[in-house]
Structures are given as structure tokens and as C-alpha cells.
C-alpha positions in Angstrom: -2.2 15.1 -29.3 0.6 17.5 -30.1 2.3 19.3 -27.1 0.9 22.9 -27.6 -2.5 21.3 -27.7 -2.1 19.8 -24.5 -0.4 22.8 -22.6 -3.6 24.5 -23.6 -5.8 22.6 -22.4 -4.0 23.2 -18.6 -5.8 25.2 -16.0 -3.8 25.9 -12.9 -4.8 27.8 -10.0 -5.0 28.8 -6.3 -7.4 28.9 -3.7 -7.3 32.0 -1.0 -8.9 33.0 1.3 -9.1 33.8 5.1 -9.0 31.5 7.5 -12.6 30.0 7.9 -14.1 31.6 4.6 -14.8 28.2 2.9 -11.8 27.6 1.0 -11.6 23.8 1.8 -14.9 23.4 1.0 -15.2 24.8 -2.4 -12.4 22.8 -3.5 -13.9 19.6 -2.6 -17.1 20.5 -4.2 -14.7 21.2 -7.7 -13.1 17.5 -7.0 -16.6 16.0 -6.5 -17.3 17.8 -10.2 -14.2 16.4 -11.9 -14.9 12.9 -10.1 -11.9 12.9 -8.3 -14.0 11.9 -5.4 -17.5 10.7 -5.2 -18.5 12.1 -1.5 -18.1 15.3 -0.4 -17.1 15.7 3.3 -16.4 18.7 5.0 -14.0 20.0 7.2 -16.7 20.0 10.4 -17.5 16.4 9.9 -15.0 14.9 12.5 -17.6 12.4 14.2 -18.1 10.6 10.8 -14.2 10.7 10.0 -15.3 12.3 6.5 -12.7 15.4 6.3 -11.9 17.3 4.2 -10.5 15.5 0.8 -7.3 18.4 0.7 -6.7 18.5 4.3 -4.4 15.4 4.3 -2.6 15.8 7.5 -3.5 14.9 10.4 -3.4 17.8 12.9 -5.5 19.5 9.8 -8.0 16.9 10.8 -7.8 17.6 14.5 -8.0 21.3 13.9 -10.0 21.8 11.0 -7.5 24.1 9.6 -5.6 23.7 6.6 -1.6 24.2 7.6 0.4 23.0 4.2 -0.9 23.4 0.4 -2.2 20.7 -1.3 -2.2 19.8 -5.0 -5.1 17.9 -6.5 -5.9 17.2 -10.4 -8.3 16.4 -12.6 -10.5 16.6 -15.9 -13.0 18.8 -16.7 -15.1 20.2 -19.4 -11.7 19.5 -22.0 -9.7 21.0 -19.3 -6.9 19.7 -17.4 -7.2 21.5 -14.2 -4.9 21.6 -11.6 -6.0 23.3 -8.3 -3.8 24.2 -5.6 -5.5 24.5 -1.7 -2.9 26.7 0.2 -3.4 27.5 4.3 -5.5 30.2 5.2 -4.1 30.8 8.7 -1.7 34.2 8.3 1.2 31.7 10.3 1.5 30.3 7.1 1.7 32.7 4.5 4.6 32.1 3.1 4.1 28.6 1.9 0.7 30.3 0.4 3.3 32.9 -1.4 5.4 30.5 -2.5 2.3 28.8 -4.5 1.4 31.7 -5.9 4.1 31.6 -7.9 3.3 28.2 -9.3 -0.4 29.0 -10.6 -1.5 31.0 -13.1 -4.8 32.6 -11.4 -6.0 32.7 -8.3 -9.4 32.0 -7.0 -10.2 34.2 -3.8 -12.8 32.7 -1.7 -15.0 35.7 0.7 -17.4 34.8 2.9 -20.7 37.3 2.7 -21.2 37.8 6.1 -17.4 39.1 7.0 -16.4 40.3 3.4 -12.5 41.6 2.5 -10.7 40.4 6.1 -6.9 41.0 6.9 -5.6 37.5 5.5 -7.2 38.0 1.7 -5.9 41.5 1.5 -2.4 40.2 2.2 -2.6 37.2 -0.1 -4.5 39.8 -3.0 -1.2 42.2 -2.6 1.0 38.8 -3.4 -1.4 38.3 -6.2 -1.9 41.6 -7.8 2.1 42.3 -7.8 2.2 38.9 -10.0 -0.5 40.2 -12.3 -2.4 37.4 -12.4 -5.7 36.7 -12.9 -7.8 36.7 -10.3 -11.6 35.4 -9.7 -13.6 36.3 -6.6 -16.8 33.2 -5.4 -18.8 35.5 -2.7 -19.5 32.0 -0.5 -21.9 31.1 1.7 -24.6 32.7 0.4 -27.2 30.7 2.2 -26.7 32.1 5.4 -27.7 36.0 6.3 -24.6 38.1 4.9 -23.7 42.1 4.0 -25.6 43.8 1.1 -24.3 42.5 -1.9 -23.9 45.9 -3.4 -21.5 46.8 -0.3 -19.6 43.8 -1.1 -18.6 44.8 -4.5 -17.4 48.2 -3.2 -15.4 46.5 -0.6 -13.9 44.5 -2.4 -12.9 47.4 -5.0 -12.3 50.6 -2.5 -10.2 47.7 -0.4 -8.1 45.8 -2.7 -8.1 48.7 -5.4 -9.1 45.9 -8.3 -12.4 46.8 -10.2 -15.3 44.3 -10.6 -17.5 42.9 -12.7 -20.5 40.5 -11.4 -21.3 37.8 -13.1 -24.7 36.5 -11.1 -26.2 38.1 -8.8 -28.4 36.8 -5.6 -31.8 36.5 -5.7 -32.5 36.7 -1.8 -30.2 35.4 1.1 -29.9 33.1 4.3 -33.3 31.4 4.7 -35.1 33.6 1.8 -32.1 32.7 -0.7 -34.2 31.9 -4.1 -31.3 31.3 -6.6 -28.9 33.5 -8.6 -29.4 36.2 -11.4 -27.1 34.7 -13.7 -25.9 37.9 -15.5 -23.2 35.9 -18.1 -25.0 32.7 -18.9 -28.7 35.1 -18.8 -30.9 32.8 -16.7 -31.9 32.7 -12.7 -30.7 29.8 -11.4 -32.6 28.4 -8.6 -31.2 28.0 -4.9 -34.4 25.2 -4.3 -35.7 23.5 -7.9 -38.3 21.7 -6.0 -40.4 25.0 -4.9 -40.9 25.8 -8.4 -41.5 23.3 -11.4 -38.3 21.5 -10.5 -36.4 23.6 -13.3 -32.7 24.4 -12.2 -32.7 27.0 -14.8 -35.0 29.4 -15.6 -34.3 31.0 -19.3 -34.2 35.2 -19.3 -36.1 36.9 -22.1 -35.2 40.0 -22.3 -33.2 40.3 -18.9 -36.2 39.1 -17.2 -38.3 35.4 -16.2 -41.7 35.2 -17.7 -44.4 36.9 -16.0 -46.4 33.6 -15.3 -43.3 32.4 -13.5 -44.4 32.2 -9.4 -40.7 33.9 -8.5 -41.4 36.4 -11.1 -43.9 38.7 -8.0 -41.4 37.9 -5.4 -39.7 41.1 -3.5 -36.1 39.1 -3.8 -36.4 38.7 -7.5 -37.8 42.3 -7.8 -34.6 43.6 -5.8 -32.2 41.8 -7.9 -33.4 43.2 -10.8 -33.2 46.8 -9.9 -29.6 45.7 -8.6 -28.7 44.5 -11.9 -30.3 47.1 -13.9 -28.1 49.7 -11.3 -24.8 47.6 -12.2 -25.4 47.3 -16.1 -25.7 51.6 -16.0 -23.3 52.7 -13.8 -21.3 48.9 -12.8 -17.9 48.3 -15.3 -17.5 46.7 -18.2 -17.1 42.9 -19.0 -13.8 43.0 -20.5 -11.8 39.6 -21.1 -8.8 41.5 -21.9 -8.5 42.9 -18.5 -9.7 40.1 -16.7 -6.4 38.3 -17.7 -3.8 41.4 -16.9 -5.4 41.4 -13.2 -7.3 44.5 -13.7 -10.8 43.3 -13.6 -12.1 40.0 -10.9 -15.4 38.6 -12.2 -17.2 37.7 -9.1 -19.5 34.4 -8.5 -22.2 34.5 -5.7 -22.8 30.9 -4.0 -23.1 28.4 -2.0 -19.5 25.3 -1.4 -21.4 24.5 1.5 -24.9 23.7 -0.1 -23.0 23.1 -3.7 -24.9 25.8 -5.5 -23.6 28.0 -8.1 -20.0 26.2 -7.6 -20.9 24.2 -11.1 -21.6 27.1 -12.6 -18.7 29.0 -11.8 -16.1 26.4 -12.5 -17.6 25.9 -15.8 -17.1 30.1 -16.4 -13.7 30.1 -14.7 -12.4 27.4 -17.2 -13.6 29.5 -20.2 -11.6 32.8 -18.9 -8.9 31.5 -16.9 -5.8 31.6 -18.4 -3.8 28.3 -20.0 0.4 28.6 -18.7 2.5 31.3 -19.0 5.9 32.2 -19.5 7.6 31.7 -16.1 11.0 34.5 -15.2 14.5 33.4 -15.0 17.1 34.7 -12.2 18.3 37.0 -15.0 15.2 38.7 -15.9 14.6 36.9 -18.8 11.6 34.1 -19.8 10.9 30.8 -21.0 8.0 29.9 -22.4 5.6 26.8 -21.8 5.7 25.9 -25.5 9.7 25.7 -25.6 10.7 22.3 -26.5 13.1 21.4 -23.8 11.9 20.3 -20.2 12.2 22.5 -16.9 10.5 23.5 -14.2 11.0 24.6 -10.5 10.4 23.0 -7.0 7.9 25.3 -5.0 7.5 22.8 -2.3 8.7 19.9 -0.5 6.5 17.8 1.9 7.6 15.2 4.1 5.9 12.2 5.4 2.7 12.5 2.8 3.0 8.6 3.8 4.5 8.2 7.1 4.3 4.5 6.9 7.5 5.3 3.9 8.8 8.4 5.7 8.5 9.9 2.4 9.5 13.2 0.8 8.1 14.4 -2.1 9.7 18.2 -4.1 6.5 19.6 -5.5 7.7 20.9 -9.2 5.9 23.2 -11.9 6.6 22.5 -15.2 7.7 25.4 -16.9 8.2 24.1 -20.4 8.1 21.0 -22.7 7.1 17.8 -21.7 8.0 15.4 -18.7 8.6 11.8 -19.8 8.7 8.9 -17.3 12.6 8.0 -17.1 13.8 11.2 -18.1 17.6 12.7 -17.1 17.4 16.0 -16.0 20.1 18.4 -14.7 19.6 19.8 -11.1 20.6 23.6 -12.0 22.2 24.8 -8.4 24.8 21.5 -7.9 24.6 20.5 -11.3 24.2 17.0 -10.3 22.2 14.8 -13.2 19.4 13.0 -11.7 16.8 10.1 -13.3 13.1 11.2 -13.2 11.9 7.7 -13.0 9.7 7.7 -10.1 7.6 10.3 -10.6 3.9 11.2 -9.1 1.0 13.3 -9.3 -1.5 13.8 -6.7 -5.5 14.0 -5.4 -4.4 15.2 -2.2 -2.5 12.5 -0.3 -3.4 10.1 -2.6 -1.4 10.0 -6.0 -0.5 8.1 -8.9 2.5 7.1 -11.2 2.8 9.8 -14.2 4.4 8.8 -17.4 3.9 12.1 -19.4 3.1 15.5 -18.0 3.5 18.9 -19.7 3.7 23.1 -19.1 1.0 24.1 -15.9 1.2 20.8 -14.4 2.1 19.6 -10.6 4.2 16.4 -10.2 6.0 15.1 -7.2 9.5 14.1 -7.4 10.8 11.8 -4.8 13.1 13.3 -2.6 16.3 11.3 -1.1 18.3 15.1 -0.1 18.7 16.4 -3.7 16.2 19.3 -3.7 15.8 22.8 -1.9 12.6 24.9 -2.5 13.5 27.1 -5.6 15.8 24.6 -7.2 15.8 24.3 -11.4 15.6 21.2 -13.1 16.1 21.4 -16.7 16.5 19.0 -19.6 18.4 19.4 -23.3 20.0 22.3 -24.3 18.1 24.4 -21.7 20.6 26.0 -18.8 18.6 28.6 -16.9 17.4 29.1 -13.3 13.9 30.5 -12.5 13.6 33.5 -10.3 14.1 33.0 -6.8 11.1 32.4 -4.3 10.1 34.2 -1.3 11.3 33.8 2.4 9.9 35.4 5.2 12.1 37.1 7.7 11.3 35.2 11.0 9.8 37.2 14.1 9.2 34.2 16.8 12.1 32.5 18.0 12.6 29.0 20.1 15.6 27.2 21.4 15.0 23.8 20.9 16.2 20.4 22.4 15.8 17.3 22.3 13.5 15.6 25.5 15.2 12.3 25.1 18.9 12.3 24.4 19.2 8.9 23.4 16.9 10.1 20.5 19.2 12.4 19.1 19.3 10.7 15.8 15.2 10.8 15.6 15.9 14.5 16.4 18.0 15.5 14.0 16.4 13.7 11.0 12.8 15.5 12.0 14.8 18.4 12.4 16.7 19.0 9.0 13.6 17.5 6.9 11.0 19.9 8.3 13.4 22.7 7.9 13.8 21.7 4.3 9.8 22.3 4.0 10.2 25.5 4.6 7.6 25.5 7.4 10.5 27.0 9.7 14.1 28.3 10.0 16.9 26.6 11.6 19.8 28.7 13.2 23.0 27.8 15.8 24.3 30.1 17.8 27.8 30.8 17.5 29.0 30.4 21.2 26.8 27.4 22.4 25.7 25.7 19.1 22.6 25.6 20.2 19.5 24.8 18.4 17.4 28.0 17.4 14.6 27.9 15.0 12.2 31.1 13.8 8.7 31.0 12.6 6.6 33.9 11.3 3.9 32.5 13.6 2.8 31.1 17.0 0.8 28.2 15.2 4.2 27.2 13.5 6.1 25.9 16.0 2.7 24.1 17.2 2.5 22.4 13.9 6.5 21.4 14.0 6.3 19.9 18.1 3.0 17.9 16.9 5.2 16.6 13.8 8.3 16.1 16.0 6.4 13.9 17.8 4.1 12.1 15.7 6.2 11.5 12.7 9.5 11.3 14.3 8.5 9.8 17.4 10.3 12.5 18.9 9.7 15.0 21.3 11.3 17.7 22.2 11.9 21.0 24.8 10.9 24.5 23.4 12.0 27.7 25.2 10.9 31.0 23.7 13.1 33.6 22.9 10.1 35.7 22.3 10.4 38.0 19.0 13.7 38.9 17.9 14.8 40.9 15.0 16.8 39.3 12.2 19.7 40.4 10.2 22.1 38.5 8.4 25.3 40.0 7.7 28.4 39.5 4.8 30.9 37.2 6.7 34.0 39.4 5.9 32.7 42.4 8.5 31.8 39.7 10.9 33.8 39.9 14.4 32.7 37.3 16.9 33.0 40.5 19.6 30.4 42.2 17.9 27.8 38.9 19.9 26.1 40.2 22.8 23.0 39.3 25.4 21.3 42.1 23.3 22.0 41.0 19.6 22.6 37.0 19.5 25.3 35.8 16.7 24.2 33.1 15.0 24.2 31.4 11.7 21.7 29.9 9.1 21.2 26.1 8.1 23.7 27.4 5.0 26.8 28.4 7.3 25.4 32.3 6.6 26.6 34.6 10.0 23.7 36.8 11.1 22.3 38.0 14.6 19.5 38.1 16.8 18.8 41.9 17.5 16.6 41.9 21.5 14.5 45.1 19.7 14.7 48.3 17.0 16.5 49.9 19.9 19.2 47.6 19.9 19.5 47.2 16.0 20.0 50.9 15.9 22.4 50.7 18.3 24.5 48.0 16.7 23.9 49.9 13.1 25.4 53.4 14.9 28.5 51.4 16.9 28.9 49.4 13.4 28.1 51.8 10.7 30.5 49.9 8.0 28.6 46.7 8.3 25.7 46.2 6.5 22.4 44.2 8.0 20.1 42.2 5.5 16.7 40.5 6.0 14.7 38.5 3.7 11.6 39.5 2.8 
């Protein structure tokens, strides 16, 4: 198979959602689909020890929550899919952001009883400035949930994208019946059994046969005024604007009770968009089908194995084709590096890739070479991709070590979570003392519980509460400039910034200091 035949066969995507909306869920029930598992557990299931296929780690399993992306693949339908599980919980946003720019549609999970909540219209804003495609699955449609109709609005009046349904319920909660399926024109049923055990019910012009026993019931009879509303005065299907962003087809179902996920993955392969051309630092593009190998590390992830004390650089290929044994150039050092043991995964588990092309996820192992937007390229290829987003931090801790004669333990667990991304390290200029900055509370949770358990090291936090942080160009740096109220300190890259108490006391510093400039991130 020749290389642009294989590239379009890719499918990579995200999963979003809020917290709690049944993002975990639906991606297990695509993995049961693809047969990358043959069980489906869910996230709720702790007294069996069946979790959640994505949520690897362990305090994931504790909490239920997902706290780190996953990346799972498999085949489907002709397809190659790749589908990437980010965290829900706001805390950790910006690894979610930082896999947004490794997909090339998203998949926004809402739950029918809450609809459009705070963390999908931040991670829909993310999306939306990308322009990528996005697809909506309106879940857990077997429990008692808002209007459908209402739904749709919301989900246009609040996130300003129009929509286009593509099945419609037939009932909800304990009177759910099936789906209207608009696109594939049949009903599909919610319980087979009640009927003539027929999953799918054929639509003759937009309606089931009279002699049908759903046919006389009140749900059916509301769905079709419903749809006959939408296909007057509802948008148009449009495939061209489905792919610019402009237009979300929306799926009603079930992850929980696995009904409609078929059909929508099967819908979502046909319209979701194989890779696209990924932007360079200098405003420029390569595209998947260039000949030459590169891609970009969105990720790193340490201890996937803690009996290895492995870390593994997450990298999207950009262009060409990966090759077992490969040298590639490392863009920022450029140190030249073997590619010779190379993964992909199923969640924790993975395996040993020989070939891999544009739109696909492989793990590189990671001894120290690789930082979380690095370029690796191969050939005549000398680029670097676009940089990746970081999050200003808002939370600050001083931290120490419990037990001094595990400095060593400490510092190791330090430097490789900081590496992830999951936090910022800092040292204050005067003391040198250990300061690291979340965006959220549940961060530095997640870091003290991997400290411990992975490091087998624990260690002393002490808030600083919320600070504000602004770096500063090292030539208008004087050490004077430190107080109580605006900390001097420096990043994990030698970079001088400070610690402002409040606004009040940045604006202070900014009218005593009006020559030096203050920076944040994003």
C-alpha cells in the first residue's frame, strides 16, 4: 500500500467534555468496537477492579477521574483510528490543549440532563480557534434529560457553531424507544426485544409502516413533528462546512447502555477528516503527504510502567512515514537520535511499531532528550512546528523534601514530572528554594500522590496561595527590584521572573518600573 493511501485511511481525534459527562465511557465502548478490548468496564466499577480501559493510572482508578490524556488505536471499518482521551477536570486543561493540537477533530461528549457546562465551552473555544472539525454525541440518553430541541439551541446560542442533527430521540429515560435516524433514514431501537427483535426499522417516506406497534406511540409521534420542524426551519447538511468547523453534526445516545455509539462511529469515520497539514514556527506548512519524516512531541508521560520507571514523548507524525531504526534530527539541540525502540499504545498497554505514517501517535522512549514541543525530522526536512501552549500558573507551593536522605528520589520525581508538563518548577533567587505553580488545586494533589507512589517519595507542601506571574528580559533585571510583595524567581530554564502578592502590587511594580517589561504565558 503506497503511503498516501495509508495516510488516508488515518482518523485522529479527541474526546471532550466536562468532567463527568461520559467521556471515558464512550471511548471504551469505540475500543470494544475496534476489538481493542473485549469487555467493557466502566469508570464506576471499582468493586470488580474493571476500570476504565483509558484511565491507566492509578489515582484515575481511585478517583474515577481521568487526570492525563491517553492514546489508544485501532481498526475500523478501513479506517485507522486513533482516538485521544484527554482529562475533563478544568485543573488540567492545558494538557487537553496541548492535544488538541495533535488531532484533527474533536468529538465533544454532553450529557442531556446538564447540556453546554463551563469546561466544554472552554475546550470548544480551543477548538473552534484551530478550525477543526468538530462532532457533538448528546450522551446518556437513557436517563430523563432537557428537551432535545433546547439542546440544539444551547449548544448553538452558547458556543456560536450551528448544528445539524443527525438522529433524533424517540422518547427518553425509562420511555427511551430508540433514535430517528435522520442520515442513515431508519428508527433505530433503544430495546429490539419489545418489538419483533429488529434493531432497525427501514423509513418509507420519512416514516415506519403503519402496522408497526411504535408507529401509534406519543414518543414516535413527537419525534416526527420534531424532525419535520428541523427539516423546515433546522440548517442544512453541508459536508463542506462540517470540515471548516462551521457546522457539528450531532449524535443522540447512549456509552453507558452502548446504543447509537456504533452508529455514530461508523458516520463519524465517513465525515471526519484524514491529516492535515500541520504549521511551522515560521508561519509556514508541511503537509502529511511530504516524503520526508517529522512530527512533534505533544506529550511526555512518565512511569506508564513503574516497574521500568519509564518515560515515553508522545509524538504526532506530521509527514512521511516512520520506519523502525530510523535516524532522526532532534530540531532544538540538533542532536541525531536512533528511533529504534519505538511504541504505540491501547492505553497503558502498547506494542513495538515498525512502520507508522501522517495522523498517527507513537511513543518514543525518553532517556532526557525531549521537551514537549520538540521537532524531530528526517532527510532534507529542517523545520520546527509551531509552538504549544502553556498556561500561566495561579496556585503556588513551596515544596521540600520530608525525608532528607531522600534527596536524590526527590529530585528525580521532581524534574521528570515537571517535564510532563503537569506543573511548573521555579527557585527563588534569595533562598533557592523549591517553588512549583499549577493552574489548579487538583494538580499539586495529583503530583504529592505521584511523589509518593512512584518515587517513593514524600514531600512537605506550603501554599503560597495565588500569585501572579510575570517573567521578565534578564538585561532590566536588578536583584533590588525582589520584595515580600513580588518574589524573584526563575524558571526550570534559568528565565528571571517574579511572583507579584496581587494586581495591586503588579501595578505598583509596572508604575516604579515603567522601562521593564512583564510577560506571561498564555
Amino acid at each position: 500500500m503506497k503511503i498516501e493511501e495509508k495516510v488516508s485511511k488515518r482518523r485522529t481525534f479527541a474526546i471532550i467534555s466536562h468532567p463527568d459527562a461520559g467521556k471515558t465511557t464512550i471511548t471504551e465502548q469505540l475500543l470494544l468496537f475496534g476489538g481493542a478490548i473485549h469487555k467493557a468496564g466502566t469508570v464506576k466499577a471499582k468493586k470488580t477492579g474493571s476500570f476504565a480501559k483509558s484511565d491507566w493510572m492509578e489515582i484515575e482508578k481511585q478517583r474515577g477521574i481521568s487526570v492525563t490524556s491517553s492514546v489508544m488505536q485501532f481498526d475500523y471499518d478501513g479506517k485507522r483510528v486513533n482516538i485521544l482521551d484527554t482529562p475533563g477536570h478544568e485543573d488540567f486543561s492545558e494538557d487537553t490543549y496541548r492535544t488538541l493540537m495533535a488531532v484533527d477533530a474533536a468529538v465533544m461528549v454532553v450529557d442531556t440532563a446538564k447540556g453546554i457546562e463551563a469546561q466544554t465551552k472552554k475546550l470548544f473555544k480551543v477548538v473552534k480557534q484551530r478550525g477543526i472539525p468538530i462532532f457533538t454525541f448528546m450522551n446518556k440518553l437513557d436517563r430523563d434529560g432537557r428537551e432535545p430541541l433546547d439542546l440544539l439551541s444551547e449548544l448553538e446560542e452558547v458556543l456560536g457553531i450551528q448544528s445539524y442533527p443527525m438522529n433524533w430521540p424517540i422518547g427518553m429515560g425509562k420511555g427511551l424507544e430508540g433514535i430517528y435516524d435522520v442520515y442513515h433514514k431508519r428508527v433505530e431501537l433503544f430495546r429490539p426485544e419489545k418489538y419483533d427483535g429488529k434493531r432497525f426499522i427501514p423509513l418509507e417516506d420519512r416514516s415506519i409502516s403503519e402496522s408497526h406497534s411504535l408507529y401509534e406511540n406519543g414518543v414516535y409521534t413527537q419525534a416526527q413533528e420534531d424532525i419535520e420542524l428541523l427539516t423546515t426551519a433546522g440548517n442544512e447538511f453541508n459536508e463542506e462546512r462540517i470540515r471548516s468547523g462551521d457546522l457539528t453534526p450531532v449524535f443522540f445516545g447512549s456509552a453507558l447502555t452502548n446504543f447509537g455509539v456504533q452508529t455514530f462511529l461508523e458516520t463519524f469515520l465517513q465525515f471526519a477528516p484524514e491529516p492535515h497539514a500541520v504549521k511551522t514556527e515560521n508561519g509556514g506548512k508541511v503537509s502529511p503527504y511530504e516524503s520526508d519524516f517529522s512530527g512533534f512531541v505533544f506529550k511526555i508521560q512518565a512511569n506508564m510502567n513503574p516497574q521500568h520507571r519509564d518515560r515515553i514523548a508522545f509524538v504526532r507524525i506530521s509527514s512521511g512515514m516512520f520506519e523502525q531504526g530510523m535516524e532522526v534530527k532532534l530540531q532544538r539541540t540538533g542532536k541525531k537520535l536512533k528511533l529504534s525502540n519505538v511504541t504505540q499504545f491501547m492505553a497503558d498497554a502498547r506494542e513495538n511499531v515498525e512502520t507508522a505514517v501522517a495522523g498517527d501517535i507513537i511513543g518514543l522512549y525518553d532517556t532526557g532528550n525531549y521537551q514537549i514541543g520538540d521537532t524531530i525530522t528526517a532527510g532534507k526536512l529542517s523545520i520546527k512546528y509551531e509552538k504549544l501552549p502553556q498556561f500561566t500558573p495561579e496556585l503556588f507551593m513551596k515544596v521540600t523534601a520530608k525525608n532528607v536522605m531522600k534527596q536524590k528520589s526527590f529530585y528525580k520525581g521532581i524534574q521528570q514530572l515537571v517535564q510532563e508538563g503537569a506543573i511548573q518548577l521555579y527557585q527563588t533567587y534569595q533562598t533557592s528554594d523549591y517553588v512549583i505553580g499549577a493552574v489548579g488545586q487538583l494538580q499539586f494533589e495529583v503530583f504529592q500522590y505521584r511523589m509518593l507512589n512512584e518515587y517513593n517519595a514524600e514531600v512537605v507542601m506550603t501554599s503560597m496561595g495565588s500569585k501572579i506571574a510575570r517573567w521578565v528580559d534578564s538585561k532590566d533585571l536588578d536583584e533590588k527590584m525582589s520584595s515580600s510583595r513580588n518574589i524573584l524567581a526563575k524558571d526550570r530554564f534559568g528565565n528571571p521572573m517574579f511572583l507579584f502578592e496581587n494586581k495591586f502590587a503588579c501595578e505598583w511594580f509596572q508604575n516604579k518600573y515603567p522601562d521593564v517589561g512583564l510577560k506571561s504565558l498564555l
